[in-house]
C-alpha positions, 0 to 999 in steps of 0.5 A, a space after each residue: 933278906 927275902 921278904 925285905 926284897 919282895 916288899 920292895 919289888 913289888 913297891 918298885 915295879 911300877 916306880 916310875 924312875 925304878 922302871 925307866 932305870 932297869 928298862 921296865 924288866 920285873 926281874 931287874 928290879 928285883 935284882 935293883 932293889 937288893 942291891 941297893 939293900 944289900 950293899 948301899 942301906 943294910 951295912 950302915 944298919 939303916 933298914 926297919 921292916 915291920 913286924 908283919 914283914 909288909 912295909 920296909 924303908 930303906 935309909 943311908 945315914 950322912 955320908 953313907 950315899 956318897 961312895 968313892 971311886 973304889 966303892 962306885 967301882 965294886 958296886 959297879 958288877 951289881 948295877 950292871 946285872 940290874 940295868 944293864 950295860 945300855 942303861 949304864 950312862 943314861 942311868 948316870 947322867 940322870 943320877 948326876 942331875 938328881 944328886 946336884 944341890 944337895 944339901 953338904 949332910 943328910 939322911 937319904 931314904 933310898 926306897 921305902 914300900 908297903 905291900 899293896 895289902 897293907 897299905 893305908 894302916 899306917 906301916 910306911 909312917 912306922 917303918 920311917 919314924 926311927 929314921 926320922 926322929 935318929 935326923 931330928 936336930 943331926 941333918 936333913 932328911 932327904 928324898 926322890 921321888 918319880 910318883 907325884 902321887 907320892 907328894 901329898 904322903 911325904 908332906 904330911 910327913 913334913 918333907 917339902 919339895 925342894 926342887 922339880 926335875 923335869 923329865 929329861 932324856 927320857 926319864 921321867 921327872 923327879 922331885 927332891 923333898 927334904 925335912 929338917 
């Protein structure tokens, strides 16, 4: 669970969303990161890690992201301890403009990082293959992302952007890509 987290933390901390999220605070994206790892991807046995333990990506099989009210309110202590009580609406009013269109079905990649060392060797395709090839003919694959830096990667992944979220209340944009 460490090394999952610190690969994480260390892929989120100058995330865009992630940093407008927890108020740019280090230490609360860590607590973010696992949270979304413990509670949202690791139950439903949607984590692949590599062997060296430097790229992870995190995945929600169909159905998985969507939570009822119990499951929104158990999860609420958690959140609160990674954003903060202030961040709370802005935090949901910019979930609610993602989450809007999105497809009845999908696998949702909730966070995928390689550590900076390791980067360009090929580990996030790794990581992210069985995840993609389980979505294969069951539903779209789905994904946000805040780095249009990001965009070039995933679409040779073959995600496409779907729809561009223009920042708003002071996050920043946001761009839903799917694949399938």
């Amino acid at each position: 669970m460490d090394a999952l987290t610190e690969v994480l933390a260390e892929g989120f901390v100058t995330d865009p969303f992630v940093g407008w999220l927890v108020g740019g605070d280090a230490a609360r994206v860590r607590r973010y990161v696992r949270l979304v790892l413990e509670r949202l991807t690791l139950p439903h046995q949607s984590v692949w890690m590599s062997a060296d333990r430097r790229s992870v990506a995190c995945w929600a099989p169909p159905g998985a992201w969507e939570l009822g009210l119990g499951e929104q309110l158990r999860l609420l202590p958690g959140l609160l301890r990674s954003i903060g009580w202030s961040r709370l609406m802005p935090a949901a009013r910019a979930s609610a403009r993602i989450e809007q269109g999105r497809p009845e079905r999908y696998w949702y990649l909730a966070l995928v990082a390689t550590a900076t060392e390791a980067r360009g060797r090929g580990l996030a395709r790794a990581v992210l293959r069985p995840a993609l090839d389980e979505a294969e003919g069951d539903a779209p694959a789905l994904l946000e992302t805040s780095n249009e830096g990001n965009l070039a990667f995933y679409r040779k992944l073959g995600f496409e952007v779907v729809r561009e979220l223009p920042p708003a209340d002071g996050a920043p944009a946001v761009w839903t890509m799917q694949r399938g």
